[in-house]
C-alpha positions in Angstrom: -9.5 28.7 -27.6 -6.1 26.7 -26.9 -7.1 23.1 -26.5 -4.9 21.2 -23.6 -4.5 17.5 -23.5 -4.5 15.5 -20.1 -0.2 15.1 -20.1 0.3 11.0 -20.5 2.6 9.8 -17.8 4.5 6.2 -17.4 7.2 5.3 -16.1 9.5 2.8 -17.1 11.9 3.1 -14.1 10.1 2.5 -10.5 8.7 5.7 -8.1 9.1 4.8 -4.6 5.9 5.8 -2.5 4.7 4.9 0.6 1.1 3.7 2.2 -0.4 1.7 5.1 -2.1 -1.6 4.4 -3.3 -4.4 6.9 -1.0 -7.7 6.5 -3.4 -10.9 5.0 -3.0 -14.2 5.0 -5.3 -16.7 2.8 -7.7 -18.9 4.8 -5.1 -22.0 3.8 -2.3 -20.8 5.0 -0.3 -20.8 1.7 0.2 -17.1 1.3 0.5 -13.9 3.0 -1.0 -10.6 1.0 -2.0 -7.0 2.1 -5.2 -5.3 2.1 -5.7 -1.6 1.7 -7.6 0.8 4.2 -10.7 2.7 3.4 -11.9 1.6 -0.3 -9.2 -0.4 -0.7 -9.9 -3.0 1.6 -12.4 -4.1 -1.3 -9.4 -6.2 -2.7 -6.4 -8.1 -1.4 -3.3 -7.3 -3.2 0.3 -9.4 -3.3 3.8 -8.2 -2.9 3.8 -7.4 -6.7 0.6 -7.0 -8.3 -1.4 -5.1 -11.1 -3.9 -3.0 -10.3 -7.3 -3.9 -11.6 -10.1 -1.3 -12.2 -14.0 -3.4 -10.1 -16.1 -1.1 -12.3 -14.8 -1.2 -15.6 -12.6 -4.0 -16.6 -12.1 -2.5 -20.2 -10.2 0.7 -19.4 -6.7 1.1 -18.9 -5.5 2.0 -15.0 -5.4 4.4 -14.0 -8.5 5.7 -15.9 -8.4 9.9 -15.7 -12.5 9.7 -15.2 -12.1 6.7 -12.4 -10.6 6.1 -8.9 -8.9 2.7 -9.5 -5.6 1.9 -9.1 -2.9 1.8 -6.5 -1.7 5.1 -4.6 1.2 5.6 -2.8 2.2 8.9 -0.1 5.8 10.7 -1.3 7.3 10.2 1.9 7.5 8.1 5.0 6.3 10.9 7.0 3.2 11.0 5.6 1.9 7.0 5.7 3.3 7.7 9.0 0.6 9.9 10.2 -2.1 7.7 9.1 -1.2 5.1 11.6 -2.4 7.6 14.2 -5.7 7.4 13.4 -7.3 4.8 15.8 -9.0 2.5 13.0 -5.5 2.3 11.3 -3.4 1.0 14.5 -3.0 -2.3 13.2 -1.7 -1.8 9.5 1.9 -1.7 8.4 3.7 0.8 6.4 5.1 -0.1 2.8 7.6 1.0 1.0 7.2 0.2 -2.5 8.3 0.9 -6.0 5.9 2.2 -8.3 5.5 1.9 -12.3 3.7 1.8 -15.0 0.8 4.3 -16.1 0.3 7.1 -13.0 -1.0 10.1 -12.8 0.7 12.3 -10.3 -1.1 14.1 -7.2 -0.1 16.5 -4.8 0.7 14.0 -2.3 1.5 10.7 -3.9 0.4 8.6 -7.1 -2.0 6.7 -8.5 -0.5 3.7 -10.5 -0.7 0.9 -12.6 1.8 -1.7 -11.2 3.0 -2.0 -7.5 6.2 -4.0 -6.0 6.5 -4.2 -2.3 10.2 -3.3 -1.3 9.6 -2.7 2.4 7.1 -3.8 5.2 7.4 -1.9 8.7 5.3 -3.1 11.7 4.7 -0.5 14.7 4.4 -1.7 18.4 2.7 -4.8 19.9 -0.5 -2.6 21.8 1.4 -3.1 24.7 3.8 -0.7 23.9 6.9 -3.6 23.2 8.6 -4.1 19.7 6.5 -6.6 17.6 7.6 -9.7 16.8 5.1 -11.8 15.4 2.0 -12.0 13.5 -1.1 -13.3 15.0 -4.6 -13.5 13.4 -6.5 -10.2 14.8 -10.0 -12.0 14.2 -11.2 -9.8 11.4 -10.9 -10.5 7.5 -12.9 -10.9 4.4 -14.0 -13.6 2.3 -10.5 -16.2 2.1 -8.4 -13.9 3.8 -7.2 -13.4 7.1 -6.3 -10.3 8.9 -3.3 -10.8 10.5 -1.9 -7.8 13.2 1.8 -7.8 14.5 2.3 -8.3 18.2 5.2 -9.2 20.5 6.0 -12.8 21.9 4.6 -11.8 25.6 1.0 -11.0 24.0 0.9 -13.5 21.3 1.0 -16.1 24.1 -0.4 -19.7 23.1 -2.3 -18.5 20.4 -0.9 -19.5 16.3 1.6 -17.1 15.2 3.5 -16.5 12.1 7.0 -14.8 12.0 7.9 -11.6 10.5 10.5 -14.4 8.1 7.5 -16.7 7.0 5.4 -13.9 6.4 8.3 -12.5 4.0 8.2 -16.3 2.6 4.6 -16.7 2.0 4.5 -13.5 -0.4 6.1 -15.6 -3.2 8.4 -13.6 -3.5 12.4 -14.4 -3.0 13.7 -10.9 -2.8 11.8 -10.0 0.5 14.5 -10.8 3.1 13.8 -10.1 7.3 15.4 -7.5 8.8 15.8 -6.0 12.2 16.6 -2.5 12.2 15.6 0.3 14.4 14.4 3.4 13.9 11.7 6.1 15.9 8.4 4.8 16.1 8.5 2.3 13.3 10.2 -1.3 13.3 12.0 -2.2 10.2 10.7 -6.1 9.7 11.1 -6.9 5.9 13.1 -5.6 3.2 13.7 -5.9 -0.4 17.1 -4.0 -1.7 17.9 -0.5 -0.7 17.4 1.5 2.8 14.0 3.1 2.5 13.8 6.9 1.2 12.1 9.5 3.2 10.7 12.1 1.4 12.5 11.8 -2.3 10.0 9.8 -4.2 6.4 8.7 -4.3 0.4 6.8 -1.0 -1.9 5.7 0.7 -4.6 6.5 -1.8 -7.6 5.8 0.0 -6.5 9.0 1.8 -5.6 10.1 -2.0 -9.3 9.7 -2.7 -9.6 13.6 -2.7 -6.8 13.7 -5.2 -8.3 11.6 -7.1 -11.7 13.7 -7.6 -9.4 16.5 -8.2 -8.0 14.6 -11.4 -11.5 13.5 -12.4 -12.4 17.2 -12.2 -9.2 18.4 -14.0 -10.3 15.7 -16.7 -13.8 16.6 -17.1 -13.1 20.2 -17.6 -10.3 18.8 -19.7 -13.0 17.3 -21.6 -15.4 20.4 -21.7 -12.2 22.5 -23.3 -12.3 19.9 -26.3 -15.5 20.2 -26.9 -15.7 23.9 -27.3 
């Protein structure tokens, strides 16, 4: 019987992907983060970050027998349609650029390392353009959940502008911008207008995917074995 090796993919040059995430900021003050949905909101991420494996800390990610590591949609279209479902209303949509170890899906990626090129907001809840951050009242331990709202709704309460959030990622490159296009508000930018449909999320929804490469790898396995 022909024995088939799991293909070994990395890449050096960045995949751009798309996902949702909820917008953090750490109970401080100092600095503003993202949180995945599903599963992922089990850690809070920056605006470039590693992905680290919670169950096994000595394998490399993204493990072919484990679900860790980021994912990432192929197009904008896609991350697009999660924000419909109602316990997604508040997240944003990245844009980012992926590298490192993957292993490719139908829909997206699973990755090693993650940069954050683009953060979109959606509309304040009622229905205006939103314009500022405001804490939404949920979060997890030193983080705050933060939800994007515009000036009318924030009212007297704290808010934090779409610029300081860029700020408090740490990272220079993420510049505020105010382009519009259907249903989505650009707010913050890093190099290059985003790509819909031409490169690489949201994993938690990738989940399946996932299994699917656990199964291709166990069977994988099985083939060496015979």
């Amino acid at each position: 019987m022909i024995r088939r090796s799991a293909p070994r993919e990395l890449s050096a040059t960045p995949l751009t992907g798309f996902k949702i995430a909820f917008p953090m900021i750490s109970a401080d003050g100092a600095t503003t983060a993202f949180s995945g949905v599903g599963a992922g909101r089990a850690r809070v991420y920056r605006a470039d970050d590693d992905a680290v494996c919670v169950n096994n800390a000595h394998h490399t990610v993204p493990h072919p027998l484990c679900r860790c590591g980021f994912y990432c949609l192929h197009t904008m279209a896609a991350a697009r349609d999660l924000t419909c479902v109602p316990e997604n209303r508040d997240v944003v949509v990245l844009e980012v650029a992926a590298s490192g170890r993957y292993r490719r899906h139908e829909l997206g990626l699973r990755y090693a390392h993650q940069r954050v090129r683009t953060v979109r907001t959606g509309r304040c809840r009622c229905g205006r353009a939103a314009e500022l951050f405001v804490d939404s009242g949920a979060g997890r331990l030193g983080w705050r959940r933060l939800v994007a709202c515009c000036a009318g709704c924030a009212g007297d309460r704290p808010t934090l502008t779409l610029d300081t959030f860029a700020a408090l990622t740490g990272d220079d490159a993420l510049q505020a911008r105010a382009d519009h296009e259907p249903l989505r508000r650009f707010v913050i930018a890093t190099g290059g207008a985003p790509r819909d449909g031409d490169a690489v999320v949201e994993a938690e929804l990738a989940v399946v995917n996932a299994r699917i490469d656990e199964l291709h790898a166990r069977v994988e396995d099985l083939l060496r074995r015979t």
